[in-house]
LODO-376516 format. One record per atom (N, C-alpha, C, CB): y, x, z; residue in one letter. Coordinates in steps of 0.02 Angstrom, whole numbers, padded with zeros to 5 digits, always signed. Glycine has a CB too. Example, Ala and Ser with C-alpha at 12.3 -4.5 7.8 and 13.67 -1.06 7.14 Angstrom:
BEGIN
-00284+00660+00390A;-00225+00615+00390A;-00165+00660+00390A;-00224+00565+00452A;-00112+00642+00354S;-00053+00684+00357S;+00002+00645+00394S;-00030+00704+00286S;
This chain:
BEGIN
-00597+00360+00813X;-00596+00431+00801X;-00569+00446+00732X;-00666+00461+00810X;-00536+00514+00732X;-00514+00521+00667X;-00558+00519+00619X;-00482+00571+00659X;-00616+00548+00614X;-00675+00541+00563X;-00734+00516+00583X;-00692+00599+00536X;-00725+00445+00571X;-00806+00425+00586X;-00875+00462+00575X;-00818+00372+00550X;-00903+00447+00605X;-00985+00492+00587X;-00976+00547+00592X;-01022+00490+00518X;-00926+00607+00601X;-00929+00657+00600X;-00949+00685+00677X;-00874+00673+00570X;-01015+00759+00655X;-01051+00775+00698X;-01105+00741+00682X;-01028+00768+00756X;-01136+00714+00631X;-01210+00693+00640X;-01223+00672+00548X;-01220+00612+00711X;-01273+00644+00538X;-01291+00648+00462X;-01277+00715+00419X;-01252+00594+00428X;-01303+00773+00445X;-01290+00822+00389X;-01237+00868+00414X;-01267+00787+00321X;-01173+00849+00480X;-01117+00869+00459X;-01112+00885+00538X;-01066+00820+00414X;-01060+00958+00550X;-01046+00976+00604X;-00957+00973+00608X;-01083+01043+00614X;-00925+00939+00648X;-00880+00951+00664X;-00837+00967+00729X;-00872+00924+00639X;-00791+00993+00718X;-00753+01049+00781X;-00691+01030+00793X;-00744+01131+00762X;-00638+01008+00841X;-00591+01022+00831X;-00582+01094+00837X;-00559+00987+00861X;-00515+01129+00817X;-00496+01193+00814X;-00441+01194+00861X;-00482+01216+00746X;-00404+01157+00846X;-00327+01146+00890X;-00321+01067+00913X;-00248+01165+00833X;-00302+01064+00954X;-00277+00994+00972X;-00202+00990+01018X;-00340+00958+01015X;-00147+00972+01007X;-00109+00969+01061X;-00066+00897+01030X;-00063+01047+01079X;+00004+00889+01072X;+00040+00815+01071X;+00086+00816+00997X;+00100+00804+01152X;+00079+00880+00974X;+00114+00892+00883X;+00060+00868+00833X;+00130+00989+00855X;-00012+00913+00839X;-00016+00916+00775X;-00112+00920+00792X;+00036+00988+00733X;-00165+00910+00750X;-00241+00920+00762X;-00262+00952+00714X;-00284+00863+00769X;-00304+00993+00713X;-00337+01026+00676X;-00422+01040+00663X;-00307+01069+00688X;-00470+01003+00637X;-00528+00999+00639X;-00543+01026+00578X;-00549+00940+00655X;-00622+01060+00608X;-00666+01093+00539X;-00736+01030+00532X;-00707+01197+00562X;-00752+01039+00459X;-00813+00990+00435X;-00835+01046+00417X;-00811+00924+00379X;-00917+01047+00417X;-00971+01098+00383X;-01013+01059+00379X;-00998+01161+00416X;-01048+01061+00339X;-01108+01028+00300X;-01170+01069+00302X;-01091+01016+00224X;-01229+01020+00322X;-01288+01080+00332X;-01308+01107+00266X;-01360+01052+00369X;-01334+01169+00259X;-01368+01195+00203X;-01399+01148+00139X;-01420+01229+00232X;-01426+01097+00168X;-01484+01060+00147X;-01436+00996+00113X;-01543+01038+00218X;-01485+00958+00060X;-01456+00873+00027X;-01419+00827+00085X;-01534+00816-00003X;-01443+00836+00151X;-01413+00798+00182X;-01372+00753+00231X;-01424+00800+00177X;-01318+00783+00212X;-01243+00762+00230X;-01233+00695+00201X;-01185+00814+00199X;-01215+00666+00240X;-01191+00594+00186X;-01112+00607+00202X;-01225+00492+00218X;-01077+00567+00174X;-01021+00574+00147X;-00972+00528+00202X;-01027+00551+00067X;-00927+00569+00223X;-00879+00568+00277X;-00817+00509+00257X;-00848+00649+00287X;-00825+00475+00303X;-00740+00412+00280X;-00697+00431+00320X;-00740+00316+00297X;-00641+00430+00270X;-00578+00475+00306X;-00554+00432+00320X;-00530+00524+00273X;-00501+00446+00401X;-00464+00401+00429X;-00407+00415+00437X;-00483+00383+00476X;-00337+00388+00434X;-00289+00411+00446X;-00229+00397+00508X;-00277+00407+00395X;-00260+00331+00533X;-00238+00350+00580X;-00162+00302+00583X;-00240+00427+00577X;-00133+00290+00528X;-00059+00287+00506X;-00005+00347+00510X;-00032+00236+00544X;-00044+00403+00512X;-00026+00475+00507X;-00053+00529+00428X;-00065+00504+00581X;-00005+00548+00398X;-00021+00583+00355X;-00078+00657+00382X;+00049+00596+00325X;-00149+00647+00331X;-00159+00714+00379X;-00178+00766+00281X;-00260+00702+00469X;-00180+00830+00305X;-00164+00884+00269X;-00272+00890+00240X;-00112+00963+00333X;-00294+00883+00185X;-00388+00915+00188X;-00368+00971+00150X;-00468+00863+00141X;-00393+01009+00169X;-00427+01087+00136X;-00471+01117+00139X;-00408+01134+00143X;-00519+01123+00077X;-00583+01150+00064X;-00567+01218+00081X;-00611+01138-00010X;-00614+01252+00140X;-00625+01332+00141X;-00690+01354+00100X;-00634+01359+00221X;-00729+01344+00074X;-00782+01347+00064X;-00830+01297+00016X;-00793+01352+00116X;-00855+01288-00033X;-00896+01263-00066X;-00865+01214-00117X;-00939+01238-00024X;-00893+01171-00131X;-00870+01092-00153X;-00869+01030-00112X;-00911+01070-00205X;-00829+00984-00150X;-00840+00916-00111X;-00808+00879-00185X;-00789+00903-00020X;-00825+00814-00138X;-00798+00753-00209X;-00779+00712-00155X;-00864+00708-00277X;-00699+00677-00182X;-00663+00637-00135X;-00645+00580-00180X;-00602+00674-00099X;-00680+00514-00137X;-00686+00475-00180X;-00645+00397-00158X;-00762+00475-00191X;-00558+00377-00190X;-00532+00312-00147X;-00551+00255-00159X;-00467+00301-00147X;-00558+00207-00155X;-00579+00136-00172X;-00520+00129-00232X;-00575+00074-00099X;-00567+00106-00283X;-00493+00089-00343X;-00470+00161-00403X;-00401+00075-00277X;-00493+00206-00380X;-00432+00269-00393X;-00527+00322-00419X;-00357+00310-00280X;-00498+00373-00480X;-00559+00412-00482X;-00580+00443-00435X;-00560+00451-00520X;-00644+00476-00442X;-00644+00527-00392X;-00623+00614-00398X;-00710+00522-00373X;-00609+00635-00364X;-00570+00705-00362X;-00636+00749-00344X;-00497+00711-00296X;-00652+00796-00401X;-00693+00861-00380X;-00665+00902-00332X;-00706+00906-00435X;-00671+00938-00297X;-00626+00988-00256X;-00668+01061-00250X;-00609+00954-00173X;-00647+01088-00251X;-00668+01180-00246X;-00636+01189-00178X;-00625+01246-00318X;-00663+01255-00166X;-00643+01307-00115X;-00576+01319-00152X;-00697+01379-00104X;-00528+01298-00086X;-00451+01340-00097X;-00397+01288-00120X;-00454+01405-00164X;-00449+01221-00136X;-00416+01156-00153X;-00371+01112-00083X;-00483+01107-00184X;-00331+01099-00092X;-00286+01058-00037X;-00249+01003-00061X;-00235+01099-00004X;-00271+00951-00004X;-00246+00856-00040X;-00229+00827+00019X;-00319+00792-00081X;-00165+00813+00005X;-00123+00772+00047X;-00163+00687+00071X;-00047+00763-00003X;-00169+00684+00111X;-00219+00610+00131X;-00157+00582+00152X;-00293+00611+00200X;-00148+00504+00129X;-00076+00470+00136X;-00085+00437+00198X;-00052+00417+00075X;-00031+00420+00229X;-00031+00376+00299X;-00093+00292+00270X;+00085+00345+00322X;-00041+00278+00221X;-00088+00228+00197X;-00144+00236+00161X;-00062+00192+00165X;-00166+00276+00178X;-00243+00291+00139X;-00301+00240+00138X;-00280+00353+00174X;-00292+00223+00047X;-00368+00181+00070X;-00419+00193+00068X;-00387+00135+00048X;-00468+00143+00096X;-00545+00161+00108X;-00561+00222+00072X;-00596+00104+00083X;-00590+00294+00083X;-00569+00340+00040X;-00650+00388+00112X;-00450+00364+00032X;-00698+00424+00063X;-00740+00457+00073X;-00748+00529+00042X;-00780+00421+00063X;-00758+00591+00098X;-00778+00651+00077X;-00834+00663+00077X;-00756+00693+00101X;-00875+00680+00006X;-00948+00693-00006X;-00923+00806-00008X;-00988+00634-00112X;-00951+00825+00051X;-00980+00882+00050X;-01023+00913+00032X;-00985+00892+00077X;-01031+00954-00034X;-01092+00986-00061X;-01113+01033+00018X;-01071+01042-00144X;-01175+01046+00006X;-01209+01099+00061X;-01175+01144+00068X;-01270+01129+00050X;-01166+01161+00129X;-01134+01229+00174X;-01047+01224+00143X;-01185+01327+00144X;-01031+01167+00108X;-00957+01169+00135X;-00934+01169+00175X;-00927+01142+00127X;-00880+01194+00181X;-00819+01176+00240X;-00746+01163+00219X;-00809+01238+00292X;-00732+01117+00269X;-00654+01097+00282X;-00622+01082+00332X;-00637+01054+00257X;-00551+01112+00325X;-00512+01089+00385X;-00466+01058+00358X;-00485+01138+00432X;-00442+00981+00417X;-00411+00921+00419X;-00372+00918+00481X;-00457+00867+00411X;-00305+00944+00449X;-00269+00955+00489X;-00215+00886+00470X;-00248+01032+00485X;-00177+00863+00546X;-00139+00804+00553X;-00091+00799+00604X;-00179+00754+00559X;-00013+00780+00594X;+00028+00780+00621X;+00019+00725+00670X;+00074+00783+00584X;+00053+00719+00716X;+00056+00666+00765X;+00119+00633+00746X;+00055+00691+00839X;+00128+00569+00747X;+00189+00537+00748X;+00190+00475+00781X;+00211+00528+00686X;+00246+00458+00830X;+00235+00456+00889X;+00241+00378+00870X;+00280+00498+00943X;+00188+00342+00902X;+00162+00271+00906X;+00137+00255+00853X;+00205+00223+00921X;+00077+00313+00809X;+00023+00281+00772X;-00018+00300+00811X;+00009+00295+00705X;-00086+00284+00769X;-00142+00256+00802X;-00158+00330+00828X;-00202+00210+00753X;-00165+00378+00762X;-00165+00443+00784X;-00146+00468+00841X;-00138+00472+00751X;-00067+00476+00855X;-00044+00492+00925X;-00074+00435+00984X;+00043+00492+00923X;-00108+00399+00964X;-00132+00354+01028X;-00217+00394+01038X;-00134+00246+01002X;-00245+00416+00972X;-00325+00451+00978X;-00313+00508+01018X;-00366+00479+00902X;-00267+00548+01013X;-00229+00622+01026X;-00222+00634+01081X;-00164+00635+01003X;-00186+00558+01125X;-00171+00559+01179X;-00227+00534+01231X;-00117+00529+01178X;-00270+00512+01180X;-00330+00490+01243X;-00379+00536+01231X;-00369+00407+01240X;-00375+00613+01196X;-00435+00647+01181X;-00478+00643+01160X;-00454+00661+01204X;-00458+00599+01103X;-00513+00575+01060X;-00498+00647+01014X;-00504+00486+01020X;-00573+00667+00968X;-00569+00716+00915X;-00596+00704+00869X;-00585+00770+00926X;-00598+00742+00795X;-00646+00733+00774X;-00706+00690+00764X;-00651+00759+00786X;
């Protein structure tokens, strides 16, 4: 799946759009301390994060970590490494991702995998 654990520990997620171009999923974080912190996957597809709402801290293996605000947007690389989103309470984000045809992505996409 594109985001492991997502939908449980703290965190609700949705796809919004899904078709054979492009996916589009929301993360929300419950009110409360406890969300644990989401590992982003890519899939071998570049995908698009954008904070609607609150804070988060995005953190890569090797590399600092990035504070992020509401209104903040970060390119997640095809080769992305090991790399985790910590959601403060009642954030949200949408993680939106192109399909390109014979990564792993367009293989999740095509079997209806989400989120």
């Amino acid at each position: 799946d594109r985001l492991a654990a997502a939908g449980s520990d703290g965190l609700r997620a949705a796809t919004l759009c899904a078709n054979d171009h492009f996916a589009i999923d929301a993360l929300e974080a419950s009110p409360s301390w406890d969300a644990a912190p989401v590992p982003c996957v890519t899939d071998d597809a570049p995908r698009v994060l954008m904070l609607t709402d609150g804070e988060a801290v995005l953190q890569a293996r090797g590399h600092r970590e990035e504070r992020l605000r509401a209104g903040d947007t970060v390119l997640l690389p095809a080769d992305l490494v090991p790399t985790e989103l910590d959601l403060a309470p009642s954030a949200r984000a949408l993680l939106a991702s192109a399909t390109i045809p014979g990564s792993r992505h367009d293989s999740a996409v095509r079997a209806g995998r989400t989120a």
